[in-house]
FIDO-910405 format. One line per 10 residues: number of its first residue (from 1); for each residue x, z, y of C-alpha. Coordinates in steps of 0.05 Angstrom, whole numbers. Example, Ala and Ser with C-alpha at 12.3 -4.5 7.8 and 13.67 -1.06 7.14 Angstrom:
<pts>
1) 246/156/-90  273/143/-21
</pts>
This chain:
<pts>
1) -731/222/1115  -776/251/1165  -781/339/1162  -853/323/1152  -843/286/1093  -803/347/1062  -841/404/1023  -807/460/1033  -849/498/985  -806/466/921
11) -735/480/951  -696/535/929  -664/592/968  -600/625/956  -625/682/925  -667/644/875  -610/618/852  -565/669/851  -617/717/807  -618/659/761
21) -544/655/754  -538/737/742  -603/734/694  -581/672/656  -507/700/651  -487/688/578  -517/612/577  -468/601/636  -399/648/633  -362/598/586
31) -382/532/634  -360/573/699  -300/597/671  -280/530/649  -313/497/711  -260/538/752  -195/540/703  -205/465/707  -210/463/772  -146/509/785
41) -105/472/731  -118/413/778  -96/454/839  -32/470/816  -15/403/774  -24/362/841  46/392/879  66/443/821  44/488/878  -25/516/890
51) -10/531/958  -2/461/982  -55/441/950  -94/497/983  -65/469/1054  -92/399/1038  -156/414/1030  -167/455/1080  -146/403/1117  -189/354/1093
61) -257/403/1099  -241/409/1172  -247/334/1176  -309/343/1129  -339/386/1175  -335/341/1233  -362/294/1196  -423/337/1186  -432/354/1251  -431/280/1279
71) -485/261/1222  -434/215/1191  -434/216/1114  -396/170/1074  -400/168/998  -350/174/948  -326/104/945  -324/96/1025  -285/153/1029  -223/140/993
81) -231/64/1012  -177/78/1073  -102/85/1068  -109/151/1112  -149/206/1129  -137/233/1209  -149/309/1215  -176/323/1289  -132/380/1313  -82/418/1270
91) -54/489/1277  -8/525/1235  -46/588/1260  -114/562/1237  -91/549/1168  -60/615/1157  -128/651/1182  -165/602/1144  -113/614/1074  -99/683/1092
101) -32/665/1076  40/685/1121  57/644/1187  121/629/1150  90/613/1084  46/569/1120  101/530/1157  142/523/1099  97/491/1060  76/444/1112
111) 143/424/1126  153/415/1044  91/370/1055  118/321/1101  187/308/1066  139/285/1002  106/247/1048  46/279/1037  18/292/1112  56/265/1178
121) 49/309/1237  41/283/1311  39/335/1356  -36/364/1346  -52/308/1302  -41/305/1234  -44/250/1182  -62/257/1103  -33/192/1071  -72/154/1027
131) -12/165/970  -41/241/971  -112/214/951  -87/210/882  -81/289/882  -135/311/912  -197/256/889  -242/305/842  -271/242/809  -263/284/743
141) -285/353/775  -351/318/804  -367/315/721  -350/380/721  -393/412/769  -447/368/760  -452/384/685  -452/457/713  -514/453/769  -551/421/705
151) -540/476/673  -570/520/724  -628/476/748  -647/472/666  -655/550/672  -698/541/739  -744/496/709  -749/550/646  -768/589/702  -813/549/746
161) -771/557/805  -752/489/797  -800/431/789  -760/371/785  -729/353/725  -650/333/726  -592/307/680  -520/312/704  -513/235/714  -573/239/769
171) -539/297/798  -463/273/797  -487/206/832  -524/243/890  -449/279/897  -419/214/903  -473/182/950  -467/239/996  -390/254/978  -369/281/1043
181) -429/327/1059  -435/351/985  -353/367/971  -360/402/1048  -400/450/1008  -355/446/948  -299/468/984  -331/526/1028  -347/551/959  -277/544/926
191) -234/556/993  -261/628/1001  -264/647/935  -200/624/907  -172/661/967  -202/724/945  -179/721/880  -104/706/914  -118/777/958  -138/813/902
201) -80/788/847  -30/785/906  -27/700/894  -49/645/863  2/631/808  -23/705/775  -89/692/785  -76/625/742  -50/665/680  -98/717/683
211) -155/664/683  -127/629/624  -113/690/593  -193/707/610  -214/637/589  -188/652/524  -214/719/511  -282/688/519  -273/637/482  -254/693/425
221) -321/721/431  -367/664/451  -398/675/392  -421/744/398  -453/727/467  -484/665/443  -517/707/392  -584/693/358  -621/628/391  -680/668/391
231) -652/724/435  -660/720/506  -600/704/548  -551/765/566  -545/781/646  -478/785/678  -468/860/669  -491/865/593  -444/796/583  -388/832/608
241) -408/901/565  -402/847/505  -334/815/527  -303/881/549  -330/911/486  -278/866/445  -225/862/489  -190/905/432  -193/839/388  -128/813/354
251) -138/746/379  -93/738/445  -57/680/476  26/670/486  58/653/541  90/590/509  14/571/502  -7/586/569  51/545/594  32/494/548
261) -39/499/586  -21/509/649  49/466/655  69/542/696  139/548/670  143/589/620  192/643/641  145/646/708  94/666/663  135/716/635
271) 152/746/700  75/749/722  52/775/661  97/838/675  64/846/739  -11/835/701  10/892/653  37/938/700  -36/938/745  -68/942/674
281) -99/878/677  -77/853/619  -39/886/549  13/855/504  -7/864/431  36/865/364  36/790/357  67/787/431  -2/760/455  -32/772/519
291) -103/797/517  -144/829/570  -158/901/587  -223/947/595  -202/987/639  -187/940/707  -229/881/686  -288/929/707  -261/931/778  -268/855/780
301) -342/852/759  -372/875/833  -323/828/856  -337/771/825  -417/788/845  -405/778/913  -362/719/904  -427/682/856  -452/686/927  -415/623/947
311) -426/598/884  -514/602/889  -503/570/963  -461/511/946  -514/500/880  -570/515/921  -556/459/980  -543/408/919  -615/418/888  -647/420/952
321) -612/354/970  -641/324/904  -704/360/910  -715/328/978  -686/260/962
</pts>
């Protein structure tokens, strides 16, 4: 398509979206909190280790990004058609700066990586075996986050923002035509704000619990901030008034269930949960339940504002792509 043919005038911006998102909040908190405990389940199911999984990928968008550059897109289907993927240049260096992880945790995990025959190393060269494909295809999380940008673009229509009309299947199969430009964006989203989350819980595994823990606190109230149909939706700071409000609830989660949830072992759980407690993240109630706390989940709140950032970006460049199409 020619840029004359394109009317810029009816595609989003990044702030359009975001505003929406923050505005909308209570119509979307439960889907984005599943949307990413999904997603993280998935992380650390693939090696029993979400830092390897964290390694692949980043990986793979590297490759992505070539891709991008050169013009070549491949779809969903083409993509995982080969027995290998080739990753232009590898550095152990790279990946740590990229992960913000250790040189040595880095290395080590590598190394773990190609005794599972995972990746194969040649000097600078690395290959992802096809074998791996199995771990990292998001054939289900495509659903997932399609199901999720309908979500949004229904509220941008509400608001005229949007003009053209969508349904998650339209929007899932535009993912898969244009797989390796759209999960690029999908994983410059998730890559840096994952990460965060793993600077500001100290790592990944933590950040895991407390999310189910979160997930299920929500879930506790959902029906206190879906309300009255009538009433307009909540935004993101009067949502989290509502959930923080009763985070004193009864209703908490075990660690035998979040293991059950999570397949983290259980006495792992244990251990982290110790460390959630201690930073007052998270309280231990009567029932020996885990439930969250009002006085640190407010520190996350600005946090996670600037992290919806990446989230408005990767949404916006999908709707534009179907708004253009």
């Amino acid at each position: 398509m020619s840029l004359q043919e394109i009317d810029f005038s009816k595609t989003l911006n990044d702030d359009q979206v975001y505003n929406s998102i923050m505005t909308n909040y209570s119509h979307l908190s439960k889907d984005w909190i599943f949307h990413q405990w999904n997603w993280i389940n998935n992380v650390y199911w693939s090696f029993n280790d979400h830092y390897k999984y964290m390694i692949v990928i980043s990986l793979i968008e590297k490759t992505l990004q070539f891709y991008d550059q050169m013009q070549i897109h491949y779809s969903f289907d083409e993509y995982y058609s080969r027995s290998y993927l080739q990753i232009e240049k590898f550095s152990i260096t790279e990946l740590c700066e990229k992960l913000d992880l250790p040189k040595e945790t880095v290395r080590r995990k590598v190394l773990e990586l190609e005794k599972e025959g995972v990746i194969t190393r040649d000097k600078k060269k690395i290959i992802i075996d096809g074998k791996a494909f199995k771990f990292v295809k998001p054939a289900n999380q495509i659903k997932f986050s399609a199901k999720y940008i309908y979500l949004v673009s229904e509220l941008l229509n509400k608001e005229n923002v949007l003009l053209k009309k969508l349904d998650p299947k339209i929007i899932e199969n535009m993912i898969k035509k244009k797989f390796t430009l759209c999960w690029r964006w999908f994983y410059r989203m998730q890559i840096p704000l994952i990460i965060g989350y793993h600077k500001f819980m100290q790592d990944l595994t933590t950040f895991h619990i407390w999310g189910t823990i979160c997930m299920n606190q929500v879930l506790n109230v959902s029906k206190e901030l879906k309300g009255n149909q009538d009433r307009p939706p909540l935004d993101y700071f009067t949502t989290n008034d509502v959930l923080i409000k009763n985070l004193g609830t009864d209703i908490g989660i075990s660690a035998m269930s979040i293991s059950d949830m999570t397949q983290i072992p259980r006495a792992t759980i244990i251990r982290k949960c110790k460390f959630l407690v201690k930073q007052d993240l998270i309280q231990l109630n009567e029932k020996k339940q885990y439930t969250l706390t009002s006085m640190n989940f407010r520190k996350i709140l600005p946090y996670q504002t600037e992290i919806f950032k990446y989230k408005a970006k990767f949404i916006r460049k999908v709707l534009n792509l179907l708004v253009i199409s």
